[in-house]
C-alpha angles and dihedrals in degrees: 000000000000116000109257130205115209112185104194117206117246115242110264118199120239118289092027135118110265109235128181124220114260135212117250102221120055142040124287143200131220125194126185145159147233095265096045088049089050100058089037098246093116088053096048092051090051086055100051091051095049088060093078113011141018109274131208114210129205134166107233106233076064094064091034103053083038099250088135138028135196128241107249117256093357111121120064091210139003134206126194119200118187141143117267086242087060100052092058093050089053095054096101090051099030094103083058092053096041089047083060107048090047081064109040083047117087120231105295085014111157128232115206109196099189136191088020100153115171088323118126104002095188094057092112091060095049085048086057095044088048098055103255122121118238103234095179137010111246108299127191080329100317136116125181126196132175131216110239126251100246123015131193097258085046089055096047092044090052096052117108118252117262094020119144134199114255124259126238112230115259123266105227081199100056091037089063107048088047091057092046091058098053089044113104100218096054115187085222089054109084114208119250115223096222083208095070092054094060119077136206093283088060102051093049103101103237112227108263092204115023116209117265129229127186117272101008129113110288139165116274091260145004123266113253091249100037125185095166103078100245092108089062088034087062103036080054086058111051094047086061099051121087134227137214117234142176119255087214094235122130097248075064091224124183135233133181114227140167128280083238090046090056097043080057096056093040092055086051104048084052089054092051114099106240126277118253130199123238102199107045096228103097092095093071098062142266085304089072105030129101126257082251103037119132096209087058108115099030129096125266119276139181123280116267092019123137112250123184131195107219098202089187089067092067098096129103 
């Protein structure tokens, strides 16, 4: 177990000022306030501790608003002598303040929190959080804590570098369950036979090509090797529509005539030798062509260009 200090504080008759014991090597600090400057009690406690030893002094919204800070393990005790009022006021920054003075405090340093009253109750509790000792329960308004020996931050700080943490010996037992879990092929996991899973609807082999019939619903158009029947439905079909064709007059009237009837003219217009012009002048356009002209209707082209007339492109 680690050496501790305890400073007890003398017994002060009534109307006095309240003034721990102090040790007498080190250095000390000693925070106060502007109410505790202003009755006198701040400048009585600097005078007792002058007596024996060099004192720092700091006024404590300094520390606080981090204005100063304090040197690290360089004060060998600290008291802190505020108004009861002012402790209170301090509650929401007190673990700043206390985080500081764990710092600024040596190893077995002391902290003196003087003229408490009533005020913070559940600073014990925030002395403990914030790394210091409790050396003795609140007192005639006094508390004293003590900064441990050796701290976490010390302990870190003192390792040697590059030094790891030791290993714990592998446990074969344990290695080889936890490879069996990741495997994918775990002796616990029974296989599952797909084939059971599947019942008499899935195996049924669906038709690929349902038979057609006219006039009910069908796919847009038949497959290039049909079996159904859609390819003869449709050439049926289509021997029995009609198209609209020019009559090739000037007027550009219209007739409706069979599919068969335009696969005729077609075949006959292919037959036809091609139309030549007599003028010469077709090339330049319907502006210079003849009433009768073939080329009327059709686009400009260069001169000597061959130009054919598909008949079978005059239906609409």
């Amino acid at each position: 177990m680690a050496p501790t200090a305890i400073y007890e504080s003398p017994v002060v008759p009534q109307g006095q000022s309240v003034v721990a014991a102090v040790p007498v090597k080190g250095p000390a600090l000693a925070i106060g306030s502007p109410a505790t400057a202003e009755n006198g009690t701040y400048q009585s406690l600097i005078t007792s501790l002058q007596d024996t030893r060099q004192v720092d002094k700091y006024m404590v919204d300094r520390l606080v608003d981090g204005a100063t800070t304090l040197t690290p393990s360089s004060f060998s005790s600290v008291y802190v002598a505020l108004s009861p009022f002012e402790y209170e006021a301090l509650a929401p920054r007190l673990s700043t303040l206390l985080s500081q003075l764990l710092t600024g405090l040596e190893s077995l340093g002391t902290l003196h929190l003087l003229h408490l009253g009533d005020a913070l109750p559940s600073l014990p509790s925030e002395l403990t959080l914030a790394g210091f000792k409790i050396l003795s329960p609140l007192s005639d308004g006094t508390l004293i804590a003590q900064k441990p020996a050796h701290t976490a931050a010390a302990l870190l700080k003192s390792a040697p570098a590059g030094a790891l943490p030791l290993r714990r010996k592998a446990d074969p037992e344990r290695k080889a369950s936890k490879k069996a879990l990741w495997a994918l092929n775990a002796p616990s996991t029974p296989t599952i036979d797909a084939e059971s899973l599947l019942t008499a609807e899935d195996r049924e082999r669906p038709e690929v090509c349902p038979p057609v019939t006219a006039g009910a619903p069908r796919r847009k158009k038949a497959c290039k090797n049909c079996t159904c029947g859609l390819a003869e439905l449709e050439a049926e079909e289509l021997k029995q529509s009609k198209v609209v064709l020019l009559d090739g007059a000037e007027s550009g009237q219209t007739m409706e005539v069979p599919q068969s009837e335009k696969d005729r003219l077609v075949a006959a217009a292919a037959a036809t030798p091609k139309a030549t012009s007599s003028c010469g002048n077709c090339y330049l356009g319907d502006a210079f062509r003849c009433s009768s002209c073939p080329y009327r209707g059709l686009p400009a082209f260069k001169p000597g260009e061959k130009v054919e007339i598909n008949l079978g492109m005059d239906d609409i």
